[in-house]
Each structure stands twice: as structure tokens, then as C-alpha cells.
C-alpha positions in Angstrom: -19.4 6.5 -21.1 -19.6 8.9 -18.5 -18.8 8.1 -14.3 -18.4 9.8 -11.4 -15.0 10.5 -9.9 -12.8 12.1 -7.6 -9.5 14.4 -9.4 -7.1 16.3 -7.9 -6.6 18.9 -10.6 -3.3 20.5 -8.8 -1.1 20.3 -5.9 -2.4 21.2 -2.2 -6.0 21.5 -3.6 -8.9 19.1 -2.8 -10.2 16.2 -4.4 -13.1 17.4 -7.3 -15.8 14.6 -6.8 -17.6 15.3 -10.9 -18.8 13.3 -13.5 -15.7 12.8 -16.7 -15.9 11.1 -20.1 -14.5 7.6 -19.6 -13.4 5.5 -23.0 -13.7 2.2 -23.4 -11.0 -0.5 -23.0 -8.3 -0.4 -25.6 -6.2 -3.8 -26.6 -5.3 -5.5 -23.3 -7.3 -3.2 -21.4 -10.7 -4.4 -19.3 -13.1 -1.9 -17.7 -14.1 -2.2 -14.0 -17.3 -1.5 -12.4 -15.5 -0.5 -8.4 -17.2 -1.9 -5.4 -15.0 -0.4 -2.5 -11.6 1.5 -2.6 -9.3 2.3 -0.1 -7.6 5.7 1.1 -4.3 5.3 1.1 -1.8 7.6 2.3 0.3 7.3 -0.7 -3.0 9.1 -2.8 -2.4 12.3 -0.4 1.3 12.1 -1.7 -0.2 12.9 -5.0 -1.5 16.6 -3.1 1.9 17.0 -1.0 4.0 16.6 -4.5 5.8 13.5 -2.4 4.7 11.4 -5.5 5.8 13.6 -8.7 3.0 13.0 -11.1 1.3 15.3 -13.8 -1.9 17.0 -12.9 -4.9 16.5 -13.6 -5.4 12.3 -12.2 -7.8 10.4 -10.8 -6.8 9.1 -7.5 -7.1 5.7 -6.3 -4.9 2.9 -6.6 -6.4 0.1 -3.7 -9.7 -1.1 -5.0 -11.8 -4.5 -6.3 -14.8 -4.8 -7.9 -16.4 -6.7 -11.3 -15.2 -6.7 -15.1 -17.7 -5.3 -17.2 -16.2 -4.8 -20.0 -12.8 -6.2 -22.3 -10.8 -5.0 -24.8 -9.5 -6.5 -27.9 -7.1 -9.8 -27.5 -7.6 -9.9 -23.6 -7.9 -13.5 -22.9 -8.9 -15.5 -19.3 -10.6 -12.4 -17.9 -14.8 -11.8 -18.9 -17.8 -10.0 -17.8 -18.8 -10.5 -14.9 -15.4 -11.6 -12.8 -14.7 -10.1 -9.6 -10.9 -8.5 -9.6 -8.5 -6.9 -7.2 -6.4 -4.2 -8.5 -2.7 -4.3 -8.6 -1.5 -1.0 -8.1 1.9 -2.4 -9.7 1.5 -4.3 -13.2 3.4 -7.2 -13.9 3.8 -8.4 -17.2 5.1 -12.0 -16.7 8.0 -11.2 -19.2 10.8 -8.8 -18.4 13.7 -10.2 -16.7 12.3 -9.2 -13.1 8.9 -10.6 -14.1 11.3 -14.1 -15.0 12.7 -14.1 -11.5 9.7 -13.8 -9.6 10.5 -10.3 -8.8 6.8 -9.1 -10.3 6.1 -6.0 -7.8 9.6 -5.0 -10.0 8.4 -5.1 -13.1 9.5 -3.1 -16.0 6.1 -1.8 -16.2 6.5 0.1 -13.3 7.8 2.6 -14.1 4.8 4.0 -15.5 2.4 4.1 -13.0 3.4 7.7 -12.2 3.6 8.8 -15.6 -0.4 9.6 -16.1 -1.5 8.1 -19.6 -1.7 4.4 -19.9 0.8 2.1 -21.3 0.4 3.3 -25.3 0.4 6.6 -24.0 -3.0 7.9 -24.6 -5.5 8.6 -21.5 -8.8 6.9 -20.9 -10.5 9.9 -18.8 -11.4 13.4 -20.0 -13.0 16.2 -18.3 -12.8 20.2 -18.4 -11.3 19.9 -22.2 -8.7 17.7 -21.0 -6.6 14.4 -20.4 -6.9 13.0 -16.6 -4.4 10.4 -15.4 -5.1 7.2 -13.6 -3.0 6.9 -10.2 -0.7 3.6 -11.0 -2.7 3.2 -14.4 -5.6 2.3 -11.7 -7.7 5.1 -10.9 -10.0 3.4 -8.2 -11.5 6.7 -7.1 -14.5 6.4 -9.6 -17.7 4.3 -10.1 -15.8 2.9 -13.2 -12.2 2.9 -14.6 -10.2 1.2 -17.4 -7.1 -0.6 -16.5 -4.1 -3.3 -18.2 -5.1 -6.9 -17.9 -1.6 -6.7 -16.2 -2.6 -4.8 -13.3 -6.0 -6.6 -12.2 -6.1 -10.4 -10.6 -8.8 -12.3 -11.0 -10.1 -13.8 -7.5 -12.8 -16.6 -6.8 -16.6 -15.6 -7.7 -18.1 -14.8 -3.8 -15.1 -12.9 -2.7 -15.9 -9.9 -0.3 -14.6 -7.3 -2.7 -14.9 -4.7 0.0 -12.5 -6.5 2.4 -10.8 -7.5 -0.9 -10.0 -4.1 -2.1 -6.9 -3.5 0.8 -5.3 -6.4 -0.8 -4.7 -4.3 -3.5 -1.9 -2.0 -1.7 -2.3 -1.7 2.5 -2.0 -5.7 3.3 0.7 -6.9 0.9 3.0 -3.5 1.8 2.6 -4.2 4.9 2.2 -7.7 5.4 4.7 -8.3 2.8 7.4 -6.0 4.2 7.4 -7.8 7.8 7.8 -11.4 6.1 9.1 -11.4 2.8 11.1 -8.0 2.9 12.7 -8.0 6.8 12.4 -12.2 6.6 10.8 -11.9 10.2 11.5 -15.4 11.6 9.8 -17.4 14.7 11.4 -15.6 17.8 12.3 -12.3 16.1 12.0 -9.8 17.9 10.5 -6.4 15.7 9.6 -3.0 15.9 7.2 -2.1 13.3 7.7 2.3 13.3 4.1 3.4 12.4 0.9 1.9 13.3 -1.4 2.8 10.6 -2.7 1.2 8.1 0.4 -0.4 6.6 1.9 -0.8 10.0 -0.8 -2.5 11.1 -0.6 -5.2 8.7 2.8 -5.7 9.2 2.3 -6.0 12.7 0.0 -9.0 12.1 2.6 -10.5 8.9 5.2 -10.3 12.1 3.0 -12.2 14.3 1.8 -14.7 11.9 6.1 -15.2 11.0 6.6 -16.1 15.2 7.9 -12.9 16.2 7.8 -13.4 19.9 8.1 -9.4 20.7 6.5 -7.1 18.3 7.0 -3.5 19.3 4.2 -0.6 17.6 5.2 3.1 17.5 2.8 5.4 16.7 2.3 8.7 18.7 -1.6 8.7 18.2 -3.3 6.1 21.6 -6.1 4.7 19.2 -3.6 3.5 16.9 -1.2 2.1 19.6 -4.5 0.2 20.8 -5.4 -0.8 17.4 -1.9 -2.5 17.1 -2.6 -4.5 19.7 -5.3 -6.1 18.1 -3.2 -7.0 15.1 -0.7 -8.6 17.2 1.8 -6.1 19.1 3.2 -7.5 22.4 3.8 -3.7 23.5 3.5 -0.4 22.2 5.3 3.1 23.0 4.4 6.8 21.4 8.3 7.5 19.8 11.5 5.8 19.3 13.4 6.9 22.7 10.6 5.0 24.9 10.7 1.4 22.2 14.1 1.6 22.9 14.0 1.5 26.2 11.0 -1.3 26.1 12.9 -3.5 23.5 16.2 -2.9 25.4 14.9 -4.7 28.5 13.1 -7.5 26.6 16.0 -8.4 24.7 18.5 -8.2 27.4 20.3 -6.0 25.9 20.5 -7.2 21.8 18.1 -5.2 20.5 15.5 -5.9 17.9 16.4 -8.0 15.0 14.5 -6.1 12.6 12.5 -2.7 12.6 9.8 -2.0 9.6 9.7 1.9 9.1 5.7 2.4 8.1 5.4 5.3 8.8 2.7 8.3 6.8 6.4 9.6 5.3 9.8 8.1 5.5 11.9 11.2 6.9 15.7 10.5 7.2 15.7 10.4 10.9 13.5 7.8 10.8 16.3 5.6 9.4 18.8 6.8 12.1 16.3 5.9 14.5 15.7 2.6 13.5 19.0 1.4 13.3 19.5 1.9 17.0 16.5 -0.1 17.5 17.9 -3.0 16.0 21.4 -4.9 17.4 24.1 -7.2 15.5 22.7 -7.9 11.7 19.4 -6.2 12.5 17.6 -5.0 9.0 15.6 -1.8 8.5 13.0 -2.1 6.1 12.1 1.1 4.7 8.8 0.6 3.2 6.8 4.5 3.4 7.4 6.9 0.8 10.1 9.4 1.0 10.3 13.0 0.0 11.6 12.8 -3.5 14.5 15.4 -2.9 15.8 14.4 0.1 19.1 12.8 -1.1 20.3 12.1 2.9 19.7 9.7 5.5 20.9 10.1 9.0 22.4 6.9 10.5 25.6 5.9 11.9 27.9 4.4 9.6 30.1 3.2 12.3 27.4 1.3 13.4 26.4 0.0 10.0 29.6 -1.4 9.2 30.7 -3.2 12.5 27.5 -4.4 13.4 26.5 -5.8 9.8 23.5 -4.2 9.9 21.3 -3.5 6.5 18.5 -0.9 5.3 16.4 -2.1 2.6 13.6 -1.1 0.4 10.2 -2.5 0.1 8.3 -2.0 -2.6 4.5 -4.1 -2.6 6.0 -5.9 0.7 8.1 -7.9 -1.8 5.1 -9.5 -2.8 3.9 -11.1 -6.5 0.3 -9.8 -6.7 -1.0 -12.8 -8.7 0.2 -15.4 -6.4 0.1 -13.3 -3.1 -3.6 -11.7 -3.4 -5.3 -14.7 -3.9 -2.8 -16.2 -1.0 -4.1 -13.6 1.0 -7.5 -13.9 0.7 -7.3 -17.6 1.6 -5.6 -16.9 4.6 -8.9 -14.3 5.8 -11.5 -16.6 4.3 -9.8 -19.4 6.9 -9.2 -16.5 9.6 -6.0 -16.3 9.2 -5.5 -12.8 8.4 -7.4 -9.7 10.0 -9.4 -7.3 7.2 -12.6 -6.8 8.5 -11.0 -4.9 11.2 -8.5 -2.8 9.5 -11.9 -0.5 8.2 -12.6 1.9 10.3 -14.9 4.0 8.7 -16.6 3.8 5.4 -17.7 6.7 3.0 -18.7 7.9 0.0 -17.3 8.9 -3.2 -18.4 12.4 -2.3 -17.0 12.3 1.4 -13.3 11.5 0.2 -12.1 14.9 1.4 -13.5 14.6 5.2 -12.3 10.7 4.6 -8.5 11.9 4.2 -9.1 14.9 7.2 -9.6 11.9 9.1 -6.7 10.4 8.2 -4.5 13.2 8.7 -6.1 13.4 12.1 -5.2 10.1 13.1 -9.0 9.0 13.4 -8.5 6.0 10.9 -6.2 2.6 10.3 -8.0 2.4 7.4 -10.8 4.5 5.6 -12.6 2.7 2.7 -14.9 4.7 -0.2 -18.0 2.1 -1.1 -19.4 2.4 -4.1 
């Protein structure tokens, strides 16, 4: 069939919004007719090079929408279901999978390979192969993904709210209360206000944080954070300091999210002096992929016990925490209506990431 969607055909270029060949679902594989997807930072790490992944690919890995189509020997899924994407497949069998560590699953590691998992590609355009970002693909009216990366969700589900639960709200969410294990009376500084940081703003309210500290440098995001849940805001690291300094007498935070567009090293270095005595840094934004050093002070690390850790999907399982999720916004629990800030189409994607860049947007979402 054919469908309209958005490639990047090379680094630093724009998106190519055009009409490609789209096969139908192989074994294990379901087709997906979108409803909304998200613009993620992470898909402009495909144009920076920050995420190293073969060219030509569809972009889009934060999206919902309906099943209209299955492939051979797929089983509980049919026409007709509503879906979130996983933009990490987990297939329920390798020893991370066993553990409950799903967002680590063995599959993984191809979601920045291109083809799908048998190694062939289900778009083509221009005389050639496209890849699907994380095997997903969400910018286009209609993509073919694993059984393992889509979770089925209740018939009435708002797939356009739905859609950030596929990558913004778990990573973010995730990385405040699973990851940094943000407890009631925490105090936190989330490094980052966007749409990640954001959500863990909210994830470190909902935990008991009784100070939650939001960095950004951009005022509409600083205000936006307070809406999510942040106690007090500053514009860099130097002024939280000094804000998290006086609220905590002195100890510091206890843990300090980094969520930002691009984890630099300094970032780390800075973060550590936010927190005091067995404060954790959660490093959940993307790095460069050849930086190799981080700037921090050892002597600090050591005597003060405190700890950096990765978060990868917030630490989250996707089929047990995206259905949590939307639970907790269906009982208004959980902000998502308010995370969109704009809306556009498939066609606007280009202007939609400008506005990102410009630091008009917590969260941009394409509607189909």
C-alpha cells in the first residue's frame, strides 16, 4: 500500500513529508493506522547524528492509534484495537525480559539498526529501503511494527493523549520514581523542563517530593513546570544551587534528574553538587555518542556515596506501565492534556521541530 510520511534521507537535512510503498505485516508483525504522534527530541538526534542510525528512516517513535491489519501467527491483537507504541520491544523471554527488566530487552538493540527484526524493511521509496526509528516509524499515516513493540490499551482510550505514553511520560515519569526512587520528602531537582522534564517533575510530585526544583533557561518552560508540580524554578545550575541550598539547610538535594535536550558532560558535574550525602543523578537525555568523558568530582563521589545512573524508558515495563499510566489520567491522576502545546500536521513537522528548537513547545504532537 502506499502512505504518507515524513524521512530524513541524510544528516542535517529536513524531514521529506512524500508518499512510500508500505508492505504488509510479515509473521509477528501488525500494521497501524496512526492517530497522533509525538515530536520528540530524540527524532532530531536522528538529524544531529547524536543517535547513529543508517539513512534513509522514517521518524517517529511516540505514537498510538488502531490495528488494521496482522500478520501471520500474531495472536491477542485484531483489527480494530487501539495500541500505544513501544518505542523499546520486549519480548517476554530473554533473561532481562525474566527479571522484569523489559525496557532492557535483548531486542533492543535493534531499534537503531533500520530493518526490522528478520532484517528486511517494510518501507520503500526513491528505489530504496527506509528504516523505521525504533522498528516504530510513527511519522506516517500508516506503519508496520513487532507485536513486541505495540500494547494493546482499553477500546475508548484518547489515543492522542495516549500517544506520549509511548516515550515522553514513562522517560520522564519513570526516571523520577522508578530510576532516582524519589521518596515522600525528597527533595529533587529535575535539570531540564521540557517535555521529559516535565513529566518527571509531576512522577516527583506524585512520589512526595516536598521540594521539586525545575532548571530550564527558557521562562515558558520554568512556568510550565510549575504546573506539573515544581515548588521553585531557576534559569541554570549556579541559581538551583543556591535555592536548594537554603531549603535544605544546607544538605542538598537528594536526587537530581538530568532531562535535559542533550546530556553534555558538565551536566553530570553539575548535578552532583546539587545533590548532598548519597544523592543519585539520573542521567536520562541522550548523550553525544563520542563523548567518552564526564566532568565530576571523584572526591566527592567517593566520600559522599553519591551515584550516577542511567535511565533508559524511565525504568519502566511498557506492558504493565502504559496501561498504569493511562489509569492514573483517566482518574486525574496524571497531567497529559496539558503537556501538548501545539498540534500539527504531518506536513508541518519541520516548523513543528523549529518550535522545539526554539523553546516554544513542552510537547508538539503530529494528528493524523
Amino acid at each position: 500500500m502506499k502512505t504518507k510520511a515524513a524521512v530524513l534521507w541524510g544528516p542535517n537535512e529536513k524531514w521529506q513529508v512524500e508518499e512510500v510503498e508500505l508492505d504488509p505485516p510479515q509473521e509477528g508483525e501488525v500494521l497501524v493506522k496512526l492517530t497522533a504522534s509525538g515530536l520528540c527530541h530524540s527524532d532530531y538526534h536522528l538529524v544531529t547524528e547524536d543517535i547513529p542510525m543508517p539513512y534513509p528512516v522514517v521518524g517517529g517513535h511516540e505514537g498510538a492509534g488502531i490495528v488494521a491489519g496482522v500478520g501471520a501467527g500474531v495472536t491477542g491483537l485484531e483489527e480494530g484495537d487501539p495500541v500505544v507504541m513501544s518505542f523499546l520491544p520486549a519480548c517476554g523471554k530473554c533473561s532481562y525480559c525474566a527479571r522484569g527488566m523489559t525496557n532492557l530487552c535483548d531486542l533492543g538493540g535493534s531499534v537503531i539498526l533500520g530493518p526490522q527484526l528478520d532484517g528486511t524493511y517494510r518501507y520503500h521509496a526513491r528505489g530504496e529501503d527506509i528504516g523505521q526509528m525504533c522498528l516504530l516509524g510513527t511519522f506516517s499515516e500508516y506503519t508496520v511494527v513487532p507485536v513486541a513493540s505495540v500494547v494493546k490499551v482499553d477500546q475508548g482510550t484518547a489515543l492522542e493523549k495516549a500517544a506520549l505514553i509511548g516515550c515522553g511520560v514513562p522517560t520522564g515519569f519513570g526516571g523520577a520514581v522508578k530510576t532516582a526512587e524519589i521518596g515522600s520528602g525528597d527533595s529533587v531537582v529535575v535539570m531540564g523542563a521540557g517535555g521529559i522534564g516535565v513529566n518527571a517533575v509531576q512522577g516527583a510530585k506524585i512520589a512526595g517530593a516536598r521540594h521539586v526544583v525545575a532548571i530550564d533557561p527558557v521562562d515558558f518552560k520554568r512556568q510550565k513546570a510549575k504546573e506539573f508540580g515544581a515548588t521553585h524554578t531557576a534559569a541554570s545550575a549556579d541559581e538551583a544551587w543556591e535555592i536548594v541550598s537554603e531549603l535544605t539547610r544546607g544538605q542538598l538535594a537528594d536526587a537530581c534528574i538530568i532531562t535535559t535536550d542533550v546530556a553534555e558532560s558538565s551536566h553530570v558535574g553539575e548535578a552532583l553538587q546539587l545533590v548532598g550525602k548519597r544523592g543519585r543523578v539520573v542521567v536520562t537525555a541522550i548523550g553525544h555518542p563520542t563523548d567518552a568523558t564526564v566532568n565530576a568530582s571523584l572526591f566527592e563521589l567517593t566520600l559522599y556515596e553519591k551515584t550516577i545512573k542511567g535511565s533508559l524508558f524511565g525504568s519502566c515495563n511498557p506492558q504493565f506501565d502504559i496501561p498504569r499510566y493511562l489509569d492514573m489520567y483517566n482518574l486525574g491522576q496524571l497531567k497529559l492534556d496539558e503537556l501538548v502545546t501545539t498540534e500539527y500536521q504531518l506536513e508541518d513537522i519541520n516548523q513543528g521541530y523549529q518550535d522545539l528548537l526554539d523553546g516554544k513547545n513542552i510537547r508538539g504532537l503530529i494528528r493524523f
